[in-house]
Every structure is written in structure tokens, then in C-alpha cells.
C-alpha positions in Angstrom: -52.1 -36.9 -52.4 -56.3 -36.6 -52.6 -57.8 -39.2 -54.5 -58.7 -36.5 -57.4 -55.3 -35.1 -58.0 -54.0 -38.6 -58.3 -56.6 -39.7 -60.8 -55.8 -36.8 -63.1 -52.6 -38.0 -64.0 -53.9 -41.0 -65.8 -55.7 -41.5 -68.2 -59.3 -41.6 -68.9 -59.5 -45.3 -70.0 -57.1 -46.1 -67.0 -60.1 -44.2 -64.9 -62.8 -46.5 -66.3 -60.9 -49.5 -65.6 -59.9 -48.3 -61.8 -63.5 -47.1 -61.4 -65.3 -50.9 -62.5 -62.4 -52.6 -60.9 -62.2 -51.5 -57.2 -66.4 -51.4 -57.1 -66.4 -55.1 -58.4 -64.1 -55.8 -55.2 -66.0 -54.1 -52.8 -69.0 -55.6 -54.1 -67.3 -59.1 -54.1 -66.6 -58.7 -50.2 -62.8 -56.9 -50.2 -63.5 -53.7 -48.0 -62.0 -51.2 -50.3 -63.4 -47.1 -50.6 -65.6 -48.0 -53.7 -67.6 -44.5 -53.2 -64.9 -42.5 -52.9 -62.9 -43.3 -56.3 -66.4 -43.6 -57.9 -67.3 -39.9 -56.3 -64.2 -38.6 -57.3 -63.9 -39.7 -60.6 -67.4 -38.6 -61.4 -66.3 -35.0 -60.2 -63.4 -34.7 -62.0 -65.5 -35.8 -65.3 -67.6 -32.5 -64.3 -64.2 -31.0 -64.7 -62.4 -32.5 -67.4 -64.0 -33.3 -71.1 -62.0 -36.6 -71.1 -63.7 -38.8 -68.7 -67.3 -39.5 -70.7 -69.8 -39.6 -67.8 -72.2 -42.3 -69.3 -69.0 -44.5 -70.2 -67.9 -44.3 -66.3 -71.5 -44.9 -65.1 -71.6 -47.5 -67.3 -68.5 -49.1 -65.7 -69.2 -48.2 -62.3 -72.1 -50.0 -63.2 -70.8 -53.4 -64.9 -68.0 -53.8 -61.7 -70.9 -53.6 -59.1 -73.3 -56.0 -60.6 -70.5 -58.7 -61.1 -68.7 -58.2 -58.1 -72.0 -59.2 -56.6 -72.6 -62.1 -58.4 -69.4 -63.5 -57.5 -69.4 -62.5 -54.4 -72.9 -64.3 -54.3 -70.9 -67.4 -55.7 -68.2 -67.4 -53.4 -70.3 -67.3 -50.1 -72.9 -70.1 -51.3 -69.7 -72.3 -52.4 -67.6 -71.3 -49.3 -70.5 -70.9 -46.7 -69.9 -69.6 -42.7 -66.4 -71.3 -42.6 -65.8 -68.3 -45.6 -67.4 -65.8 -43.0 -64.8 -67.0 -40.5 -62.2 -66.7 -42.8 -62.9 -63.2 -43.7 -63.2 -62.6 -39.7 -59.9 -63.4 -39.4 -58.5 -61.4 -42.4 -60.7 -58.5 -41.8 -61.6 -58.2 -38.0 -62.7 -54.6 -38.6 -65.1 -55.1 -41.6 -66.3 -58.9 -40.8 -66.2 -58.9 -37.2 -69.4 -61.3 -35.1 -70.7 -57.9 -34.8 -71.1 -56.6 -37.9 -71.7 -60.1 -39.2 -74.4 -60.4 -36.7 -76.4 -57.2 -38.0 -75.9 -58.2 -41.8 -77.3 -61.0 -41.2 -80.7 -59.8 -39.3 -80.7 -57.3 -42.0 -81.1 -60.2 -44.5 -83.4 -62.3 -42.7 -85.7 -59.3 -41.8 -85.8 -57.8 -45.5 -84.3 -60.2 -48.0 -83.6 -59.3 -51.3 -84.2 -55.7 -50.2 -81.0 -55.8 -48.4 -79.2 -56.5 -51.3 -81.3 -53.7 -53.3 -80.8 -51.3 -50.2 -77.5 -52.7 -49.1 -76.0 -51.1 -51.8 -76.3 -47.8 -50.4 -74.8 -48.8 -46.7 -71.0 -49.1 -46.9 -71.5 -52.1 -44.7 -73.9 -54.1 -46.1 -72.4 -53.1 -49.6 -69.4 -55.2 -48.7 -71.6 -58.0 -47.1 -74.4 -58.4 -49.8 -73.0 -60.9 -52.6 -71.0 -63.4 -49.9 -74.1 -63.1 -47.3 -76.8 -63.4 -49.9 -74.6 -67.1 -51.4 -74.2 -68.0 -48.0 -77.7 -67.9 -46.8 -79.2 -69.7 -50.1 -81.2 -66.6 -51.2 -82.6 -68.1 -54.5 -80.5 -66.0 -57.4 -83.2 -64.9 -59.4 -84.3 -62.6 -56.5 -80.8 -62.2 -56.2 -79.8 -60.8 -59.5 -83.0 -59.0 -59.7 -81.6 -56.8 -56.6 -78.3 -56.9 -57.5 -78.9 -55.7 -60.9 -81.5 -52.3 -60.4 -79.3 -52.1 -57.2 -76.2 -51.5 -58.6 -78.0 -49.2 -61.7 -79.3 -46.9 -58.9 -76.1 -46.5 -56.8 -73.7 -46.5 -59.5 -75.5 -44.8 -62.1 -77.1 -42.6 -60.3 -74.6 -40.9 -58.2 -72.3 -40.8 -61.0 -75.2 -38.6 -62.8 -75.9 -36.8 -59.3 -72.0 -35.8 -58.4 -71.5 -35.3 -62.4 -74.4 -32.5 -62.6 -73.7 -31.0 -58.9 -70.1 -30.7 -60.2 -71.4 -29.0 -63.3 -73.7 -26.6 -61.7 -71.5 -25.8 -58.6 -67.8 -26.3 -60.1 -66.7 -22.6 -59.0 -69.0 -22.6 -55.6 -67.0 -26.0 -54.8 -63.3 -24.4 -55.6 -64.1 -21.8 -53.1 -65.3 -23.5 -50.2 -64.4 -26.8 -50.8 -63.5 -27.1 -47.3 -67.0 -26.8 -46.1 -68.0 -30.1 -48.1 -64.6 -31.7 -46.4 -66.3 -31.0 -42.9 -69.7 -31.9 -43.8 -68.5 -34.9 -45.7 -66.5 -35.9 -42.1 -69.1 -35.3 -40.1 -71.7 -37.2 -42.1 -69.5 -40.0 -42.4 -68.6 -40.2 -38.6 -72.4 -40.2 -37.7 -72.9 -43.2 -39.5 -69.5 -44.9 -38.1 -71.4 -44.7 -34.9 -74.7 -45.8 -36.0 -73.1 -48.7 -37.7 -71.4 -49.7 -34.9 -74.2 -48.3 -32.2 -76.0 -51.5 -34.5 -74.1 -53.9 -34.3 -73.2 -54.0 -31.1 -76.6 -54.5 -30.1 -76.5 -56.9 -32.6 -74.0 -58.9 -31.2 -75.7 -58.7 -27.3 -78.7 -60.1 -29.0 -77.4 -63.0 -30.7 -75.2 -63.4 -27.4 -78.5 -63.8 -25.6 -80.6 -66.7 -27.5 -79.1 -69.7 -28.8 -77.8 -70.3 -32.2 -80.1 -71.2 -34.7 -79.6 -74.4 -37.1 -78.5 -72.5 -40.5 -81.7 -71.5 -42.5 -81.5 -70.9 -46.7 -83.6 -67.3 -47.4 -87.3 -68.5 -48.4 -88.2 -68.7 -51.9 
């Protein structure tokens, strides 16, 4: 069953709840599709009068911005032994690889790859953990985290929402040409990703490891 015909047989509140809860685990560090439920919920409140649009912005919202801060908590408290963990439970999503580019990401840009991690399926699941375990100081923390989330969630609720709105009928009748394109786009940026990190990984494989380093103030 699509993700859309399942959530419209439940209810709206049961659609708020779903929406905040899988986000907030995504953004604590469980790979879960956070932009598709949030995407398909958002059309199907284009659709349907029961699901409030600012209401499930609002919790798309709240679950991204606290999954990240205990995400954030987690990885300072747990550290690398938590990364290795996840390697092990994960291999896929938290592999030396993908840690590897994360982690350049973070040194490089800082609290903008929390702010621009948000947007990278990747990095969205490595922010909070990453950002604890390399002692970025939380203030710059939260401030990403928080107009981070805002952006992402809120706005592609609002984006998805209105294009559902305006192009309800165009969407019913070729809604397999936004399947293809949605494939397509998706598998391009599988093999960036990975294209990434597997240079990533030669890199790091090349020079010695580093003493751990805390994110400067």
C-alpha cells in the first residue's frame, strides 16, 4: 500500500502525531523516510480539509528540532564508541564511509552543516549525534537546529501543500511522471552520496588519524 492511501485511513490527529514522531527519530539518528511521510501527509492535507496544514507544519516542526537536540545529547554523552555502535546496527546508514564524509562536512562548515544538513538525507540523520560527539558548543547548535528544522519542515509542508493545491487535477493525471522524476532524482543523489563518501573513506584511509578535536567556539 503507498504511503498516502495508508495515511488516509487514520485520523488527522493520528497524522500529526505519525508526522512529529518519525521526523524526531530521523533527526535523533534512526534512519527512518522522514521526507516521505512528511511529503505525503502534506499532499494529502492539499486534498483533504481534515489535516490543518499549519498544525502539521507545526509538528513536523517540533519532532525535528527535538530529535536533534537529543540526538545532540546522545552523541556528546555516548561519543565515537556510540558511532561504532550505530556502525554495527546500521552498516548502510553509519558505515566509516559515510561517517567519514559527515564528519569533513562538520569540520569544514560547522554549524552550517547542521542548518544545511537538514536538507541532505544523510547528514539529516547524522547532524544531532555528530554535532554532541564533536563538542560543537549548543548555542550554535540550537541556533541551526532550530531555523533548520523551521525551513525544512515548515517550509516544504507549505511548498507540497500549495503545489498540491494548484496542481491537484494535473498530478491525478500524470502522477506517474512525478514517480519517475521523483526515482530518478533520488537515484542521482544515491550516487553522489556514495560517489562522496567513498572518496571520503580513501582520504581518511590515506593520512593518519587525528587526536579527537571539539568544534571551535
Amino acid at each position: 500500500m503507498h504511503v498516502q492511501d495508508w495515511l488516509e485511513t487514520i485520523p488527522a490527529v493520528a497524522v500529526y502525531v505519525l508526522v512529529g514522531v518519525v521526523i524526531g527519530l530521523e533527526s535523533l539518528g534512526i534512519p527512518l523516510p522522514g521526507e516521505i511521510v512528511l511529503v505525503s501527509s502534506a499532499l494529502l492535507a492539499s486534498q483533504h480539509g481534515d489535516i490543518n496544514p499549519y498544525v502539521l507544519g507545526a509538528c513536523a516542526t517540533a519532532g525535528a528540532i527535538i530529535g536533534d537536540s537529543i540526538g545532540y545529547a546522545i552523541g556528546r554523552r555516548g561519543g565515537r564508541p556510540l558511532l561504532a555502535w550505530l556502525g554495527k546496527k546500521f552498516p548502510k546508514h553509519f558505515s566509516e564511509a559515510n561517517i567519514g564524509l559527515a564528519e569533513r562536512s562538520f569540520q569544514k562548515w560547522g554549524m552550517w552543516a547542521v542548518f544545511f544538513g537538514r536538507f541532505i538525507a544523510l547528514l539529516r540523520i547524522f547532524a544531532g549525534p555528530l554535532a554532541g560527539v564533536l563538542h560543537m558548543p549548543y548555542w550554535k547548535f540550537l541556533i541551526a537546529n532550530v531555523f533548520g528544522g523551521i525551513l525544512w519542515a515548515g517550509g516544504t509542508t507549505a511548498v507540497i501543500y500549495s503545489v498540491g493545491i494548484v496542481a491537484e487535477a494535473w498530478l491525478k493525471r500524470f502522477s506517474w511522471l512525478g514517480l519517475v522524476l521523483a526515482v530518478l532524482i533520488g537515484v542521482a543523489s544515491m550516487l553522489i552520496i556514495k560517489n562522496r563518501a567513498k572518496k571520503a573513506a580513501a582520504e581518511r584511509a590515506e593520512t593518519p588519524e587525528p587526536a579527537p578535536v571539539a568544534v571551535a567556539d
